[in-house]
C-alpha positions in Angstrom: -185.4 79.1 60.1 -181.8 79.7 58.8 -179.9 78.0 56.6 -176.7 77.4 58.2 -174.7 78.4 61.5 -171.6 79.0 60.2 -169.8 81.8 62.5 -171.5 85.6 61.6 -173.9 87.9 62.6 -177.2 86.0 61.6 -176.4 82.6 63.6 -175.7 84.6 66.5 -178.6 86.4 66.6 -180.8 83.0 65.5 -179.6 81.4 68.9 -179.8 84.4 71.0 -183.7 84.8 69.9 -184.4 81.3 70.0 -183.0 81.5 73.6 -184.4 84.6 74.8 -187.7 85.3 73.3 -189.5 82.0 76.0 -188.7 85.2 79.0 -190.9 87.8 76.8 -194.0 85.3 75.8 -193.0 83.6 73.0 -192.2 79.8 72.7 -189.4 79.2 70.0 -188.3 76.3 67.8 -185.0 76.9 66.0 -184.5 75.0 62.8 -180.7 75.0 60.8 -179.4 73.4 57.8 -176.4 72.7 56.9 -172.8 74.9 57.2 -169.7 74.6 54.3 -166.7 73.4 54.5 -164.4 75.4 56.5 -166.9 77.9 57.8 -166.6 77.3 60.8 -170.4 76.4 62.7 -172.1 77.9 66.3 -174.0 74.6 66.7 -176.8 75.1 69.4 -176.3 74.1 72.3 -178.8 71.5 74.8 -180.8 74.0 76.2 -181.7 75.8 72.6 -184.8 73.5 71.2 -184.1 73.0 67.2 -184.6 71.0 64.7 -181.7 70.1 62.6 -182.5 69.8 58.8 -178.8 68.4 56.9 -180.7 68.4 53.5 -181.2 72.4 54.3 -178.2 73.9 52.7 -176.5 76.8 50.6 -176.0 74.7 46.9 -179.2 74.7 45.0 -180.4 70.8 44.2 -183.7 70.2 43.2 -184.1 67.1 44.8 -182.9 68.0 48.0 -184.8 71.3 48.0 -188.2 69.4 47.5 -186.9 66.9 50.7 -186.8 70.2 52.4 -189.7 72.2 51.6 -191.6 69.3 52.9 -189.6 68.7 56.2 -190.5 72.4 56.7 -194.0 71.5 56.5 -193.7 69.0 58.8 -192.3 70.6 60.8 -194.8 73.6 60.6 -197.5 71.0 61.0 -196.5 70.0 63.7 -195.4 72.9 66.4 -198.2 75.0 64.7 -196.0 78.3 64.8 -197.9 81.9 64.7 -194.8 83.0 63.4 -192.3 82.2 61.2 -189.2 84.0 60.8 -186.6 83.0 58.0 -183.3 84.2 57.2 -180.6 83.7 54.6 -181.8 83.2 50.9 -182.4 79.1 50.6 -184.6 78.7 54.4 -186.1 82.1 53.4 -186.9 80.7 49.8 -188.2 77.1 51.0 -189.4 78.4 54.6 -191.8 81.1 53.0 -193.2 79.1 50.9 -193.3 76.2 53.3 -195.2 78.7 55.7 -197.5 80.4 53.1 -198.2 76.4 52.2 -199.1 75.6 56.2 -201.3 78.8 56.4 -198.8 80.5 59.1 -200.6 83.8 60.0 -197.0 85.6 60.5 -194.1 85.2 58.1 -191.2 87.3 58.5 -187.5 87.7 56.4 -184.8 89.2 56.9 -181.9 90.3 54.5 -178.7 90.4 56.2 -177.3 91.5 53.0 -178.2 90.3 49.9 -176.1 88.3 46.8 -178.2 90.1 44.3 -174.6 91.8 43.6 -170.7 90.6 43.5 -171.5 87.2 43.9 -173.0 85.6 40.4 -173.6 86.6 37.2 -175.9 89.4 35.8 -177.9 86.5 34.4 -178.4 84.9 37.7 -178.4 88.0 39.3 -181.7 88.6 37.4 -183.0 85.2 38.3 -182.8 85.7 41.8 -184.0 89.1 42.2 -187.2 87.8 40.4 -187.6 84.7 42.6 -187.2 87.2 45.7 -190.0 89.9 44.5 -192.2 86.8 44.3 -191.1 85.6 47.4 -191.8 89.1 49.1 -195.5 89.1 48.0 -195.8 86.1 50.3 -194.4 87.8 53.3 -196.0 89.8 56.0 -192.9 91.9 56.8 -189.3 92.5 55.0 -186.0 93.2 57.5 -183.2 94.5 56.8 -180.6 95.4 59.0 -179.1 98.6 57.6 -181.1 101.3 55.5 -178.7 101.0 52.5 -179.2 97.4 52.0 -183.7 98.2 51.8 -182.9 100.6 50.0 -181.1 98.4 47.2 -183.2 96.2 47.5 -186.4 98.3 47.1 -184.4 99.5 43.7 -184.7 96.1 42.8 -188.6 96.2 43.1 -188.2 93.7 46.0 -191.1 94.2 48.4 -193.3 97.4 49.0 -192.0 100.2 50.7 -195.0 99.5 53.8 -193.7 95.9 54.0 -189.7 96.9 55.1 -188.4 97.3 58.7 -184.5 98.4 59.7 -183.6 96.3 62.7 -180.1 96.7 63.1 -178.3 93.5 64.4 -177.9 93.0 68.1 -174.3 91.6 69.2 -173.1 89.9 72.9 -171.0 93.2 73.8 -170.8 93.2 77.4 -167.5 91.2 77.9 -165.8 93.7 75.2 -166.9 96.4 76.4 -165.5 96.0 79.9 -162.7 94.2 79.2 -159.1 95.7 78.3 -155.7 94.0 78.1 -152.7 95.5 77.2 -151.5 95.1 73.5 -148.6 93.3 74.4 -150.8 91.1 77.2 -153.3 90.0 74.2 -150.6 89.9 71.5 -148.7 87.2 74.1 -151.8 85.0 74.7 -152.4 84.9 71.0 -148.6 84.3 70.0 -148.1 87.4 68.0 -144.9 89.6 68.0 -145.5 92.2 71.2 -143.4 94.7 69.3 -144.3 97.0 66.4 -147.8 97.3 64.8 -150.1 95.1 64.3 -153.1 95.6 61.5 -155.8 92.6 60.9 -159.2 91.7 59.4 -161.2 89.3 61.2 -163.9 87.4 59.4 -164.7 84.9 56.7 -162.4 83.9 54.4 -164.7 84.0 51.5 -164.7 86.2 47.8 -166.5 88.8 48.9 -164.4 89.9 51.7 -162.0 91.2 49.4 -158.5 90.1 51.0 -156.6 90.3 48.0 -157.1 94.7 48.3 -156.1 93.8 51.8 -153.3 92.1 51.4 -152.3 94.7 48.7 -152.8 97.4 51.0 -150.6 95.4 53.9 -147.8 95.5 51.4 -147.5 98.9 50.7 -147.6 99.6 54.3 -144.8 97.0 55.6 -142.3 99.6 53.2 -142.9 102.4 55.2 -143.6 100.2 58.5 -141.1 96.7 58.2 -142.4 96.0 61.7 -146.3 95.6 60.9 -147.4 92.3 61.5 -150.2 91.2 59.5 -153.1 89.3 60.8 -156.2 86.9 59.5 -158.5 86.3 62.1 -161.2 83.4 60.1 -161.9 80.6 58.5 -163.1 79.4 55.5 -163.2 77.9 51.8 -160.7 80.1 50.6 -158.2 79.5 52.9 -155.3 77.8 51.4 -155.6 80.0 48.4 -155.4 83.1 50.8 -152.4 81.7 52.5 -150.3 80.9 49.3 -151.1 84.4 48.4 -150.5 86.4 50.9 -147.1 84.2 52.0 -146.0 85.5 47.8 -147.2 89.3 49.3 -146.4 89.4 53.0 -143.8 86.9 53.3 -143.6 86.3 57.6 -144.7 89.6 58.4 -148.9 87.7 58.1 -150.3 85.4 60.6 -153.5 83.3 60.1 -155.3 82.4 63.3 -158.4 80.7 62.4 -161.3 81.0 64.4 -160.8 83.1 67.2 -163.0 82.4 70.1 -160.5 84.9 73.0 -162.2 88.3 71.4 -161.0 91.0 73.6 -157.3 89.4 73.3 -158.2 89.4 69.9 -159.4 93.0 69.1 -156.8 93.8 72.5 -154.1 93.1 70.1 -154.3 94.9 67.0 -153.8 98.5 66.4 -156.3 99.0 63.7 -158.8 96.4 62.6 -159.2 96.1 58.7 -162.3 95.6 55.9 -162.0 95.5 52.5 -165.4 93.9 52.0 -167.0 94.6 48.2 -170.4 94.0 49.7 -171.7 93.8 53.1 -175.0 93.6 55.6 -174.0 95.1 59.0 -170.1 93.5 59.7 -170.1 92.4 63.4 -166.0 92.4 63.2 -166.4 96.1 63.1 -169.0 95.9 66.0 -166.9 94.0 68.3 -164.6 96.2 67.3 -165.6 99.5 68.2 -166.8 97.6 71.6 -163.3 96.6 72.4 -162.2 100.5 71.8 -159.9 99.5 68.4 -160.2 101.8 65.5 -161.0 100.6 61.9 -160.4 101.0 58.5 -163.1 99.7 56.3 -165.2 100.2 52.4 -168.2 102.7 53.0 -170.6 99.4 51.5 -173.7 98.4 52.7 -174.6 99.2 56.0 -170.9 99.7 57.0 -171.5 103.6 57.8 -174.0 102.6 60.1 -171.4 101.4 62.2 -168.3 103.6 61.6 -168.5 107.4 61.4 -166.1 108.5 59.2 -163.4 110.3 61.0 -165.5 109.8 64.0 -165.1 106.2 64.9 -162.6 105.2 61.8 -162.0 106.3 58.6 -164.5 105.0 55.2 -162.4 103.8 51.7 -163.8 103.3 48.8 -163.7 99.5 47.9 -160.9 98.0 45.9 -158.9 100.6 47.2 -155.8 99.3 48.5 -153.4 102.7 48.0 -156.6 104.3 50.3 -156.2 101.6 52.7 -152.9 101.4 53.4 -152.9 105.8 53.6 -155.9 105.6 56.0 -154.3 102.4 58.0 -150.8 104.5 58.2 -152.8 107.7 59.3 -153.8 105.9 62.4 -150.9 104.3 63.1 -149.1 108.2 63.0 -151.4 109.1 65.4 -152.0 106.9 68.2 -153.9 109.4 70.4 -156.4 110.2 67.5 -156.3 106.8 67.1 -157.6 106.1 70.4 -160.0 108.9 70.7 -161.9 106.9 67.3 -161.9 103.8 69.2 -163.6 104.9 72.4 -165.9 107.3 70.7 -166.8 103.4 68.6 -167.4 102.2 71.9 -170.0 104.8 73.1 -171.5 104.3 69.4 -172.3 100.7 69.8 -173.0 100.6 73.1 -176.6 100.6 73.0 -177.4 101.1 69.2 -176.5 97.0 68.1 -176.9 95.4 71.6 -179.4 92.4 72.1 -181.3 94.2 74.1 -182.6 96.0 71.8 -182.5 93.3 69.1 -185.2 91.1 71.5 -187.3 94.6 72.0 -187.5 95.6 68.4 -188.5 92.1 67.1 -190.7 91.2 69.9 -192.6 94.4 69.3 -192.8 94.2 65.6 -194.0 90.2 66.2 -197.3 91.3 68.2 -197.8 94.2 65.4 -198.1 92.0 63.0 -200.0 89.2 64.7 -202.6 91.7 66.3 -203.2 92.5 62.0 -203.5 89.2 61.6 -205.9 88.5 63.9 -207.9 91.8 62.5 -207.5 90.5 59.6 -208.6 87.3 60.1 -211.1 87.8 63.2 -213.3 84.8 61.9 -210.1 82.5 62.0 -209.4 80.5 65.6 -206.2 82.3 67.2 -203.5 79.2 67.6 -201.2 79.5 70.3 -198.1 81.7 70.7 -195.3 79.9 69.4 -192.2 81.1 66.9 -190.3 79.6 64.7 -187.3 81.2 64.2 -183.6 82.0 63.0 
């Protein structure tokens, strides 16, 4: 159960499972809510089997919340899951209890991140970390997919240290990681000047991406390097503010794109891929990245220095940092051999460490741990048969 597709890590991994996990025992009903404006959405496609819930979305509302929990429980009633796997806050909020209320032997969470910082208040802040340690009490097992964000979250007094599992996210890197086109090749197909530098971040256009240090940091670069172009590879609610601003910053040194669906042409293109993120889970931008052999630039947060090795495979900045951005983005643009070492050595890094692979393996295995407990647990209870819901 997830609460919206919109283009990122967790709806990619929600259709992979949903698709893959039939081939290793497991029959699998996806159910999705609703994505925001401008987010851009991976809607399943015919040969996925999910169950689309519109009323399932981000903004709290009481009364469609309520419509929802009990769809879930319909829902639940009737494909009889052994498992149930939520992700994002609201399905994990309403599809934990949902499950708990349906008697599901398995329920299972996991924290891509987590808004219990940058995005709301202190006051809310406070609100929703006590709705989640209640929620973890009902829930057999706790992901996350980097240790930084359990351990933040165990700070919190979310969850027991027993109940949390690091399952790093598992990304499609097979065409990347084969696939190389020339700069000026991809910078062609996508429309971009072939000459000079090119710097980007790809991703979400939201608030906590931070694009305002990014855009700051382009700045100070395009006076020591007039020929950078500046790219924004994403969508989303912020979009037309971003632009405004960054036209005020960058003038017609920046290009937005949009979504981007061409990834090595993409990645192929630009000389160092940017994040300024203030908060983050495990960024597949920087993933794909290191696949495609392009060295990055991104804030040490969350479970970024799971993916980049600092000075290894890019170069870590402390957040709202642009004067450390733009040094760090200049240093590999000074040194294109160095430059290229980082990105290959990202290559070898990823390979095998966030493929899907290893995504399937890891949460099939932890899936029969927990339901052989469960039925040890519960060895008077009838065994129903194997079937996930999940997201």
């Amino acid at each position: 159960m997830v609460t919206r597709l919109n283009v990122g890590g967790h709806a990619r991994q929600a259709l992979f499972l949903t698709k893959e996990l039939p081939a290793r025992g497991f029959q699998t009903r996806l159910v999705w809510g609703t994505s925001g404006r401008a987010e851009g959405e991976l809607t399943p496609t015919s040969d996925i089997p999910a169950t689309h819930m519109p009323w399932l979305a981000r903004e709290l509302s009481p009364s469609a919340d309520l419509r929802t929990l009990q769809a879930l429980s319909g829902v639940i009633r009737r494909w009889r899951p052994q498992v149930v796997h939520t992700h994002l806050a609201k399905a994990g909020a309403l599809g934990r209890l949902a499950a708990r209320r349906m008697h599901v032997p398995v329920v299972v969470h996991t924290f891509h991140g987590h808004v219990l910082q940058q995005y709301f208040s202190d006051l809310k802040n406070a609100a929703f970390a006590a709705a989640e340690r209640a929620l973890a009490a009902r829930t057999d097992a706790l992901i996350a997919v980097a240790p930084q964000v359990r351990d933040d979250l165990l700070a919190k007094g979310i969850g027991r240290e027993d109940q949390w599992h690091v399952v790093p996210v598992g990304v499609d890197l097979a065409t990347l990681l084969r696939t190389r086109s020339s700069p000026e090749e991809a910078r062609a197909r996508l429309g971009l000047p072939t000459g000079g530098s090119v710097i980007g971040v790809v991703g979400r256009l939201a608030p906590v991406k931070d694009h305002r240090t990014f855009f700051e940091a382009a700045a100070r670069l395009l006076s020591d390097r007039p020929d950078t172009t500046v790219v924004v590879a994403g969508d989303g609610q912020l979009r037309e503010s971003l632009e405004a601003e960054a036209r005020l910053m960058l003038g017609d040194r920046v290009r937005f794109l949009g979504w981007v669906e061409d990834l090595p042409s993409l990645y192929g293109a630009l000389d160092v891929v940017v994040l300024t993120s203030r908060s983050e889970g495990t960024p597949v931008a920087l993933i794909e990245a290191a696949a495609s052999g392009t060295p990055v630039v991104a804030t040490g947060v969350g479970g970024v220095p799971e993916v980049v090795r600092d000075r290894e495979t890019g170069l870590l900045v402390p957040p709202r940092d642009p004067v450390a951005v733009a040094a760090q983005i200049l240093t590999l643009l000074q040194d294109p051999q160095g430059a290229r070492k980082m990105g290959e050595e990202g290559a070898d890094w990823v390979r095998d460490r966030f493929s899907q692979d290893r995504l399937a393996d890891d949460l099939t295995g932890l899936y029969m741990e927990l339901l052989a407990r469960s039925r040890g647990a519960n060895a008077s209870r009838p065994v129903l048969r194997t079937h996930v819901a999940t997201g």
